[in-house]
C-alpha positions in Angstrom: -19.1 4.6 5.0 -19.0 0.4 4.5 -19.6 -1.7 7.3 -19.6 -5.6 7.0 -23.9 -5.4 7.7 -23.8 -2.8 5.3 -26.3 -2.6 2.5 -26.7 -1.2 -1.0 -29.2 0.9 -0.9 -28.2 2.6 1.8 -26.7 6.0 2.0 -23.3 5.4 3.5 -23.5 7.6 6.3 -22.1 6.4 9.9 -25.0 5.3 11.0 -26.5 3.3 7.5 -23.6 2.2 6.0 -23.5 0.8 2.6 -21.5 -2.3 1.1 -18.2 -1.8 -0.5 -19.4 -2.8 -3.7 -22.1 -0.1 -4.0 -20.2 2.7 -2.6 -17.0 1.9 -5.7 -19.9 2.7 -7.6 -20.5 6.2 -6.2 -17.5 7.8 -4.9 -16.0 10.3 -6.6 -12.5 11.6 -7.0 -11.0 13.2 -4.0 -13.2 11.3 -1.9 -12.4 8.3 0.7 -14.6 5.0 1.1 -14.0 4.4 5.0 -14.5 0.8 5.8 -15.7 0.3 10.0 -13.6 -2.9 11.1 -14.8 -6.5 11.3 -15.0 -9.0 8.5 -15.8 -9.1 5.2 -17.2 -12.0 3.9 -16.8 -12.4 -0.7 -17.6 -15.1 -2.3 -16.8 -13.4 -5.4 -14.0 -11.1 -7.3 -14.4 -7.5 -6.1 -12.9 -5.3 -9.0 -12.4 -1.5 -9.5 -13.2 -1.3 -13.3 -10.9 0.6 -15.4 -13.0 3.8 -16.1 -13.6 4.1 -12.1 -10.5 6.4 -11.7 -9.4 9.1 -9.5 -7.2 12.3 -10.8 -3.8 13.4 -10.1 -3.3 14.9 -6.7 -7.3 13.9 -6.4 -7.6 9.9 -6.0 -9.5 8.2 -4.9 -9.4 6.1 -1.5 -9.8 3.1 0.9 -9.2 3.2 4.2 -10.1 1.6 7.6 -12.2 4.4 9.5 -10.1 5.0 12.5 -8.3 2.9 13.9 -10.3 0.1 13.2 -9.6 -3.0 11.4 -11.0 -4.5 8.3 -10.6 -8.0 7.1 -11.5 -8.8 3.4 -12.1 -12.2 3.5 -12.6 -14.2 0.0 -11.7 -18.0 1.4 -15.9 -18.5 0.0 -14.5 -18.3 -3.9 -14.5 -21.7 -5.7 -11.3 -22.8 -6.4 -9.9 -25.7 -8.6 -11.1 -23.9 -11.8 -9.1 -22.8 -15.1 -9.2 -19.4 -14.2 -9.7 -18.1 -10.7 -11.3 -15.4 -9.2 -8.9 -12.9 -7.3 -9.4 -11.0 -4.3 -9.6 -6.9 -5.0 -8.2 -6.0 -8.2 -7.7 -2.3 -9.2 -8.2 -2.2 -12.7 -8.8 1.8 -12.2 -5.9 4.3 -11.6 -5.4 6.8 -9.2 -7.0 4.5 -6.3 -5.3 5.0 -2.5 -5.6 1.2 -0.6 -4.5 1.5 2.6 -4.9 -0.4 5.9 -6.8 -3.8 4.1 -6.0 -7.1 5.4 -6.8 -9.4 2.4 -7.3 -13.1 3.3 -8.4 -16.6 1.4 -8.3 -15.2 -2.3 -8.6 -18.2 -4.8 -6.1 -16.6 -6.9 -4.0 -13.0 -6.2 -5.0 -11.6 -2.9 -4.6 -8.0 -4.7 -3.9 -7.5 -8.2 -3.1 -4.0 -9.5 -3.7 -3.4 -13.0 -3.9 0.6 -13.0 -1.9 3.4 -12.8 -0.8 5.5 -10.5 -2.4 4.0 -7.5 -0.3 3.5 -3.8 -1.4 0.5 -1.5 0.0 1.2 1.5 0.2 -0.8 5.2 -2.1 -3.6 3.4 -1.3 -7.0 4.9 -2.6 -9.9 2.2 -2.1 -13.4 3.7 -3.2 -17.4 3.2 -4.4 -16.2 -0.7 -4.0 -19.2 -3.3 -1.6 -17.2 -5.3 0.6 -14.7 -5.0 -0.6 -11.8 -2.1 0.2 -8.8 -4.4 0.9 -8.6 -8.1 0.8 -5.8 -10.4 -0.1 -6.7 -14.4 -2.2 -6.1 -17.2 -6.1 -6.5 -16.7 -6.7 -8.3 -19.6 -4.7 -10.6 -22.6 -5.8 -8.4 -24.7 -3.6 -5.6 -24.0 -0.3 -6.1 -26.1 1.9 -3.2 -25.3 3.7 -2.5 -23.0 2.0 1.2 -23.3 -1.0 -0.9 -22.2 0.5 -2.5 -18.9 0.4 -1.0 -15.3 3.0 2.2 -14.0 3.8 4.2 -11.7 2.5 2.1 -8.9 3.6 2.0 -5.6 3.2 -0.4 -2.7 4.5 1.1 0.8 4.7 -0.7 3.7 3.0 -3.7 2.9 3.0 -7.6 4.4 2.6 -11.0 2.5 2.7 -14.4 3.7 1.5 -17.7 3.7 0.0 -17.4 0.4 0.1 -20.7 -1.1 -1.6 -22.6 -4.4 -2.1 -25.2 -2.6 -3.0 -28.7 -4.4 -4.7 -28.5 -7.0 -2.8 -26.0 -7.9 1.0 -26.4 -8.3 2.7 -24.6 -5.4 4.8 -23.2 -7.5 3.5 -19.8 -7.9 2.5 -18.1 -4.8 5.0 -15.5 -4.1 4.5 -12.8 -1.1 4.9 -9.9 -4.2 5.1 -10.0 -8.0 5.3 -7.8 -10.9 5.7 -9.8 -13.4 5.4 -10.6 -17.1 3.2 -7.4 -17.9 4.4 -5.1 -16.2 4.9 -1.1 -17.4 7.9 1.2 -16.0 7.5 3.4 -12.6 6.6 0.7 -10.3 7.9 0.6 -6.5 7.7 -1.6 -3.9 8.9 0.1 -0.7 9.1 -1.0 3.1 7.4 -4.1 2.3 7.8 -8.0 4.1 7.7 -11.0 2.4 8.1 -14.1 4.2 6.9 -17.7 4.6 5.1 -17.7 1.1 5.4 -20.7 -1.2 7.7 -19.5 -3.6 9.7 -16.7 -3.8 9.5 -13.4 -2.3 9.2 -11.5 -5.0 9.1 -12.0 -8.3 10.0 -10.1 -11.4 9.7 -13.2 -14.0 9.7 -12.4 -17.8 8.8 -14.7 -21.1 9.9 -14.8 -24.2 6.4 -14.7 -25.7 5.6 -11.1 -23.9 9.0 -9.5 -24.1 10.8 -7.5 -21.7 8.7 -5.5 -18.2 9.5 -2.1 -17.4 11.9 -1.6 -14.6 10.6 -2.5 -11.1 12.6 -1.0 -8.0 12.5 -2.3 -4.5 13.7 -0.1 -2.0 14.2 -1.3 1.9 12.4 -4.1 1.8 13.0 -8.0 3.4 12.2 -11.3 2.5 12.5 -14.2 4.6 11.8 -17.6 5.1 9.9 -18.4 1.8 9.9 -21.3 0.6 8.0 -22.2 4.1 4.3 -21.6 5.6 4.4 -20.8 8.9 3.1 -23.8 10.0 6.0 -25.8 8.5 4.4 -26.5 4.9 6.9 -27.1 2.2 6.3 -27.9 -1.7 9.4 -28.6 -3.6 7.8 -27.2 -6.8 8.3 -23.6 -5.0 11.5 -22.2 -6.2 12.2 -20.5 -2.3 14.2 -17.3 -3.5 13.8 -14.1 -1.5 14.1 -11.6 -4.8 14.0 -13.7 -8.2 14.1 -10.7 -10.7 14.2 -12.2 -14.1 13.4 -14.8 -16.4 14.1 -16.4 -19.6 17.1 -14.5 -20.4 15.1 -11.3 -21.0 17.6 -8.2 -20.1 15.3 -5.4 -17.6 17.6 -2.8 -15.6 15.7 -3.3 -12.4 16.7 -1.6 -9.5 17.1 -3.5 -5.7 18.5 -1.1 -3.0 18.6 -0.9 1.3 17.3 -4.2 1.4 17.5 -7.8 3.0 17.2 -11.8 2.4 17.3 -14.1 4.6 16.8 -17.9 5.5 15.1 -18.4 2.2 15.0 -21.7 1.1 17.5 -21.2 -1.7 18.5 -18.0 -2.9 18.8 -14.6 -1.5 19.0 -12.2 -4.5 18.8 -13.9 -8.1 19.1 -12.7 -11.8 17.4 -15.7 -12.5 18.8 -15.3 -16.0 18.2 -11.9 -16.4 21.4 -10.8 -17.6 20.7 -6.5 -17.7 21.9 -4.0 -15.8 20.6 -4.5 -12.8 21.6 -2.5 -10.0 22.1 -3.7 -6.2 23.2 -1.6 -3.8 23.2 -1.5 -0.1 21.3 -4.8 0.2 22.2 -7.8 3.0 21.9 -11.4 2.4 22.3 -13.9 5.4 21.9 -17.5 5.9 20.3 -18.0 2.9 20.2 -21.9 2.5 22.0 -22.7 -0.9 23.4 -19.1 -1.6 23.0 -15.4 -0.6 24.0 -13.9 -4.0 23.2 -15.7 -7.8 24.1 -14.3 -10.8 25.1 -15.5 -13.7 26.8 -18.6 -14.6 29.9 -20.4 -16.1 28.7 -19.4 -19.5 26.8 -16.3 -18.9 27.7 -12.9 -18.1 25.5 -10.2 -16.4 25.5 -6.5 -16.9 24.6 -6.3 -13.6 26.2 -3.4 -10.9 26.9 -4.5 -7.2 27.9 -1.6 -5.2 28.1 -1.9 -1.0 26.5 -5.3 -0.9 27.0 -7.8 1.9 27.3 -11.4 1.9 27.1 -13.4 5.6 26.8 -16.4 7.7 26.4 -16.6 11.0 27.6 -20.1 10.8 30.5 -21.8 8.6 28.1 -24.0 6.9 27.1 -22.4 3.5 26.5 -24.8 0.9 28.0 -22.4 -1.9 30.3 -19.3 -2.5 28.2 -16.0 -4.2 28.3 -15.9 -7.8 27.9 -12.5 -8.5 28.8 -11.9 -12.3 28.9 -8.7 -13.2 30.6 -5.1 -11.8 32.3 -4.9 -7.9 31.9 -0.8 -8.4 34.4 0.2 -6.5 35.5 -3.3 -5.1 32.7 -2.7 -2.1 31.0 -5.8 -2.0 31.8 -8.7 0.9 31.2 -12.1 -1.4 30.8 -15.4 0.8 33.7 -17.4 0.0 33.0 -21.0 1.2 36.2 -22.1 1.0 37.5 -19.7 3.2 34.5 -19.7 5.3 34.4 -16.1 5.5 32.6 -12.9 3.4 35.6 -10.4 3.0 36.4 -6.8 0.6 39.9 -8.8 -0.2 41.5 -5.9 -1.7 41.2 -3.7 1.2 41.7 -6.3 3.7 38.1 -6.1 5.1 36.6 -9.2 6.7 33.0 -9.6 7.8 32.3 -11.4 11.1 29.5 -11.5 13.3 31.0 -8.3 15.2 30.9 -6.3 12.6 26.5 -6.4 13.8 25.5 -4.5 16.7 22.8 -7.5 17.6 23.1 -11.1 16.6 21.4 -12.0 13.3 20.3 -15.7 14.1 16.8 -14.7 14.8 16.2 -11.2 13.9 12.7 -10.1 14.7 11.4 -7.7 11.9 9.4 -4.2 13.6 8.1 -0.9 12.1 8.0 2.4 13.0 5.5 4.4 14.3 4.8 6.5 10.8 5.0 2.1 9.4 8.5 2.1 7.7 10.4 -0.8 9.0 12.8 -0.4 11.3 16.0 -2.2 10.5 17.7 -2.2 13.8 18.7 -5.8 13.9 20.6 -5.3 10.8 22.3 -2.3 12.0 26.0 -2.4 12.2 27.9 -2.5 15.4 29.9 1.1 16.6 33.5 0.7 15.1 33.1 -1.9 12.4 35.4 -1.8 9.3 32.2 -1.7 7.1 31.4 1.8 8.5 32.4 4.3 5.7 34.0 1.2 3.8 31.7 2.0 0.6 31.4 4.3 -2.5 28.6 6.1 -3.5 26.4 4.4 -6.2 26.5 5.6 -9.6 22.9 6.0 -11.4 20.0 7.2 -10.0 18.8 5.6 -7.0 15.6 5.7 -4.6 17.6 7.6 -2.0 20.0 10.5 -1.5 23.4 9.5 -1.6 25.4 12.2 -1.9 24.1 13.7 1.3 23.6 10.7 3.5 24.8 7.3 2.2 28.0 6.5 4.5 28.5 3.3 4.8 27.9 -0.4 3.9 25.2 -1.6 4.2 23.4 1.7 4.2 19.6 -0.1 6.2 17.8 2.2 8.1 19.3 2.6 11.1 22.5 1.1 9.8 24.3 4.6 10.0 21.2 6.6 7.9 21.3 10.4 8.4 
C-alpha cells in the first residue's frame, strides 16, 4: 500500500504505507501496488527499470485501492532542458497500470518501453509532450528485436498535453507509438482530444527504418489541434490519426473508430504508402479533410473497406483523397463538389438521417465495464448504410464473420 504521506521505510501495510518508489522496489510478480487516492507530488522521473518485470499470466500491478483516486502529479520537474524528464516510464514488461491520472510531466506523461504490459482506464493530461508513447528505452537499442511489443493501452484518456514554449508545440500528441516501435502493440477504447498535435501518432524516419504494425481499435479523436481553453500553435500539425512518415511503408491496422473536428485531418497516411487497413472507421467535420491519402504522384497500398466520410454542413474545404483499394466499393468519400458523401455505384447517399442523433456536438461516454459507448455515432433504424458493407478481408481486431453487419460497424452502430 502507497499513500501520498507515505514513507520508505515503512512496511506498506494499510495503516503505514510506503511511497511508490520504494514499494517498485519490493513487489514481486503476481502482486499489486495499491495506491490510496490524493496527490502525488514528483519532482523527478519515476521509472520501472527493465529487469523489474512481472511473468506471463503473473504481472505485476498498479492500481488505485478501491475506488479511490490517485493523481501523479510531475508539474515540479524542470523543464526547458535538452532532454526532459518524463512522468512514469515502464521500462519493465509484464507491468498492469491501471486507474492513474498522470498530470504536468515535463516530457511524456507515460512512456512504455517494455513488453507485454496493459495500461488501462489511465487518464494522462496538461504533460509537456505527448500523454502516452510507447518506444525504446534507450538509443542504444538498434533493432527492432530491441523495441517495445505486445503492449496494450485500453481505455485510456489524453488531452491537453502541450510542449508549450520553449518547446515547439509541435509534438504533443494525446498517443504515440512512434519511431521505435516493435510489432503487437494496441491501442483500444481510448480518447484523444484537444492535445497540440495530433491524436495519435505513428511517425517513422528514414534514419530508424520501418515500426512494427500498431492497431487501433474503437478509438476517437477529436478536437486536437486545440487546448481546451482555446490555445492554438500553428506548428501542431492537428490530425486525429497521422500513421506514417517519411515515406516508410508499415501495414498498420485502424478499425471501429472515429475523427472528428480536428484541425486538419481526420485519418492520414502521412506518406506512408503500405498496406494499411481501415475499416469501419467515421470521419466528420474534420476542418481541411476527413480522409488523406496519397497524392497526385503517389500511390498507397492502402485497403478502405466500410468507411464513412461526412459533413453535417456543406462547407468542407476539400473532397477525400483516399488512394488506394474501395474493397468492395463500400466506402462513402466526401465529394465537395457535390456537397454530399455517397457509395456512387450502388446509388447510396449519406445525409444527416442516415444518424440516429445529430453529430454537431456529440458528447463522448463509456460504459460501465469503461469501453466507450458509441451511441452518438450509431446509425439511425432504416438507413441505407445498414447492411450496405462487405466483410473485411485480413485479420482484424474483431469477429466479422459472426457480427460485422453493417457500415460503420461502432459499438452500438448495429454490434451483435
Amino acid at each position: 500500500m502507497v499513500a501520498p504521506a507515505g514513507t520508505d521505510g515503512a512496511p506498506g501495510t494499510l495503516d503505514q504505507p510506503t511511497t511508490l518508489g520504494s514499494a517498485l522496489t519490493r513487489i514481486g510478480a503476481g502482486h499489486t501496488i495499491f495506491m490510496r487516492g490524493g496527490k502525488y507530488s514528483f519532482a523527478a522521473q519515476v521509472t520501472i527499470a527493465r529487469d523489474n518485470s512481472g511473468a506471463s499470466g503473473n504481472p505485476k500491478r498498479i492500481q488505485p485501492y478501491a475506488a479511490e483516486h490517485p493523481t501523479l502529479d510531475f508539474s515540479s520537474e524542470p523543464y526547458g532542458a535538452d532532454s526532459n524528464p518524463r512522468g512514469l516510464q515502464v521500462n519493465g514488461s509484464h507491468w498492469y497500470v491501471g486507474g492513474l491520472e498522470i498530470v504536468g510531466a515535463a516530457d511524456n506523461g507515460l512512456y512504455v518501453a517494455g513488453n507485454d504490459n496493459t495500461i488501462e482506464a489511465c487518464v494522462l493530461h496538461g504533460n509537456r509532450d505527448t500523454g502516452l508513447q510507447i518506444g525504446r528505452a534507450s538509443s542504444d537499442l538498434a533493432d527492432m528485436a530491441d523495441w517495445p511489443s505486445n503492449n496494450l493501452i485500453l481505455n485510456c484518456e489524453s488531452y491537453d498535453n502541450y510542449d508549450a514554449p520553449p518547446g515547439g508545440g509541435e509534438n504533443a500528441d494525446g498517443f504515440a507509438a512512434k519511431l521505435t516501435v516493435g510489432p503487437g502493440n494496441v491501442f483500444r477504447g481510448c480518447v484523444s482530444h484537444n492535445n497540440i498535435d495530433d491524436g495519435w501518432d505513428l511517425y517513422t524516419k528514414k534514419d530508424m527504418g520501418p515500426i512494427g504494425t500498431v492497431t487501433i481499435d474503437q478509438c476517437v479523436a477529436y478536437a486536437n489541434g486545440t487546448l481546451t481553453d482555446g490555445t492554438t500553435n500553428e506548428n501542431g500539425d492537428r490530425n486525429g490519426f497521422k500513421l506514417g512518415g517519411d515515406d516508410i511503408a508499415v501495414a498498420h491496422v485502424v478499425t471501429r473508430s472515429v475523427a472528428f473536428k480536428n484541425g486538419k485531418n481526420g485519418f492520414t497516411w502521412n506518406s506512408n504508402p503500405g498496406a494499411i487497413r481501415l475499416s469501419n472507421n467515421l470521419a466528420f467535420d474534420n476542418v481541411e479533410g476527413n480522409f488523406k491519402f496519397g497524392d497526385n504522384s503517389t500511390t498507397t497500398a492502402a485497403v478502405f473497406t466500410n468507411n464513412v466520410s461526412f459533413w453535417t454542413t456543406t462547407s468542407a474545404t476539400q473532397s477525400d483523397k483516399a488512394v488506394g483499394t474501395d474493397a468492395g466499393s463500400s466506402n462513402a468519400w466526401w465529394d465537395k463538389g457535390k456537397g454530399q458523401a455517397a457509395i456512387a455505384s450502388r446509388g447510396i447517399t449519406v445525409s444527416a438521417a442516415d444518424f440516429a442523433a445529430s453529430l454537431v456536438s456529440p458528447k463522448i461516454a463509456r460504459n460501465a465495464d469503461g469501453s466507450l459507448a458509441f451511441a452518438p455515432f450509431a446509425l439511425a433504424s432504416g438507413s441505407d448504410l445498414i447492411n450496405a458493407g462487405v466483410v473485411p478481408a485480413g485479420s482484424l481486431p474483431f469477429d466479422a464473420a459472426s457480427y460485422y453487419v453493417g457500415m460503420p460497424d461502432l459499438g452500438a452502430v448495429e454490434l451483435r
